[in-house]
MDAnalysis code that builds the backbone (N, CA, C; Angstrom):
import MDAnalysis as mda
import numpy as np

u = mda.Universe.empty(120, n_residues=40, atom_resindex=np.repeat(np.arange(40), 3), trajectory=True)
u.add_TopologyAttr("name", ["N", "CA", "C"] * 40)
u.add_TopologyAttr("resid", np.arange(1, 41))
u.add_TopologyAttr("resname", ["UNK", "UNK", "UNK", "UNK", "UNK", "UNK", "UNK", "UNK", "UNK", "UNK", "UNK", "UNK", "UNK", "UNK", "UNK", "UNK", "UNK", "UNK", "UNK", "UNK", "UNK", "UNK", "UNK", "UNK", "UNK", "UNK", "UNK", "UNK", "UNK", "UNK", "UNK", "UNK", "UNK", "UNK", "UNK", "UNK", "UNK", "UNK", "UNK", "UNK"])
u.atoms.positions = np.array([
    [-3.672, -9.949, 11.836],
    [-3.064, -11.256, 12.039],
    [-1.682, -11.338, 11.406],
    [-1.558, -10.259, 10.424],
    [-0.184, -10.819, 9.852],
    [1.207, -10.055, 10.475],
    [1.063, -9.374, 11.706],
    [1.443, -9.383, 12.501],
    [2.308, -10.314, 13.506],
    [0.696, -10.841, 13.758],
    [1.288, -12.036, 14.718],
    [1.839, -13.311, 14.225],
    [1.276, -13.708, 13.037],
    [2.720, -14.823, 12.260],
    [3.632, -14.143, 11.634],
    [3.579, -12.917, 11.736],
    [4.809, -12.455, 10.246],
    [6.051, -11.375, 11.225],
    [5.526, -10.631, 12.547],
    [6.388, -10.112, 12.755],
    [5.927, -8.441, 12.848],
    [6.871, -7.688, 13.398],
    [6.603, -6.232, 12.944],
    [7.460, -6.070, 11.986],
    [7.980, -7.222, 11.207],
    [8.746, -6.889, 10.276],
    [7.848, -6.773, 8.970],
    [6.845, -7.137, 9.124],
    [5.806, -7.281, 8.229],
    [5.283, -5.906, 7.210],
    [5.345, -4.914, 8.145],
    [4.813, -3.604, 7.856],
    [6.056, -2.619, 6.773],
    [6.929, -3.268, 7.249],
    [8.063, -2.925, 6.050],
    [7.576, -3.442, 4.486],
    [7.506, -4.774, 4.797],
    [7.434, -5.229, 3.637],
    [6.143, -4.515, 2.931],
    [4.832, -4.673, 3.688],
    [3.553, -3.723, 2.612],
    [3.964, -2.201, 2.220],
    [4.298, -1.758, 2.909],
    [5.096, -0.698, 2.362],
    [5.686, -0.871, 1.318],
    [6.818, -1.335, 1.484],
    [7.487, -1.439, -0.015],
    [6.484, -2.016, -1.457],
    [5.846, -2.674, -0.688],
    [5.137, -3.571, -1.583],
    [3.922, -2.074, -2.385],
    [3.347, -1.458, -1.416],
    [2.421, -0.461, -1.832],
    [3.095, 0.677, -2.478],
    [4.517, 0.781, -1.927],
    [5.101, 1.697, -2.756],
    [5.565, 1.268, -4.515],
    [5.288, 0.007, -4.230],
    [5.711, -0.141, -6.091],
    [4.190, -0.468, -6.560],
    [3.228, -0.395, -5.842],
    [2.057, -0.475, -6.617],
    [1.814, 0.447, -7.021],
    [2.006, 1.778, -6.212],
    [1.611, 3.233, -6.552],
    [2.400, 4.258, -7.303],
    [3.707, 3.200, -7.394],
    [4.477, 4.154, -8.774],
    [4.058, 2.854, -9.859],
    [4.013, 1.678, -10.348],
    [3.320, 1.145, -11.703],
    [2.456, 1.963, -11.890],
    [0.945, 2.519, -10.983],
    [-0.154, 2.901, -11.751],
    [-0.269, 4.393, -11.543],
    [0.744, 5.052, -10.906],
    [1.061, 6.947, -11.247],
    [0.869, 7.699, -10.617],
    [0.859, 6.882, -9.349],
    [0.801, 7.672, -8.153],
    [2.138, 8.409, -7.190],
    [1.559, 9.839, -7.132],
    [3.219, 9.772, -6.278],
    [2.984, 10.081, -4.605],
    [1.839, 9.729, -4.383],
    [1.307, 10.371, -2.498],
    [0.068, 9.235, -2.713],
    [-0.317, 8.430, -1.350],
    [-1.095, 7.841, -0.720],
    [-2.417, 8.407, -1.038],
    [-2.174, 9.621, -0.993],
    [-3.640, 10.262, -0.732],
    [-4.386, 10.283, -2.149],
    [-2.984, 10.003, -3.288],
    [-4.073, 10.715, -4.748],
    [-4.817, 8.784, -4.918],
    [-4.379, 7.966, -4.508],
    [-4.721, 6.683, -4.874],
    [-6.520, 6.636, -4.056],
    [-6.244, 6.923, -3.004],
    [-7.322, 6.884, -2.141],
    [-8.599, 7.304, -2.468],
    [-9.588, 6.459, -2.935],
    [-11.378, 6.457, -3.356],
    [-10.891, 6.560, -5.061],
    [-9.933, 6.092, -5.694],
    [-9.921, 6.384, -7.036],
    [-10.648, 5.304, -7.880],
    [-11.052, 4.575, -7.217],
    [-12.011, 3.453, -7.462],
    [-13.326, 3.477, -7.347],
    [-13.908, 4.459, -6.275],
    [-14.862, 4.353, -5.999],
    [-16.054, 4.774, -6.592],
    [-17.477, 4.429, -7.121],
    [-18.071, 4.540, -7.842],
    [-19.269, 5.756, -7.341],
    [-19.685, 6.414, -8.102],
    [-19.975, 8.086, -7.577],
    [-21.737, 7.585, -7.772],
])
C-alpha cells in the first residue's frame, strides 16, 4: 500500500532508511542482518 499513497518514490526512501539502520547496529550486507533475531 505504501506504494499506492506514497509513490515509487517510496522505495528510495526505505532504503535509505534500512541503510542507516544497518550501519547503527553493524551491519555491512543485507544478508548478515537477515534471521539475526530469530530464536533457534
Amino acid at each position: 500500500t505504501g506504494m499506492i499513497y506514497q509513490g515509487p518514490g517510496i522505495s528510495k526512501q526505505i532504503n535509505k532508511q534500512l541503510l542507516k539502520l544497518m550501519q547503527r547496529d553493524g551491519f555491512s550486507h543485507i544478508s548478515e542482518a537477515v534471521g539475526v533475531d530469530a530464536k533457534a
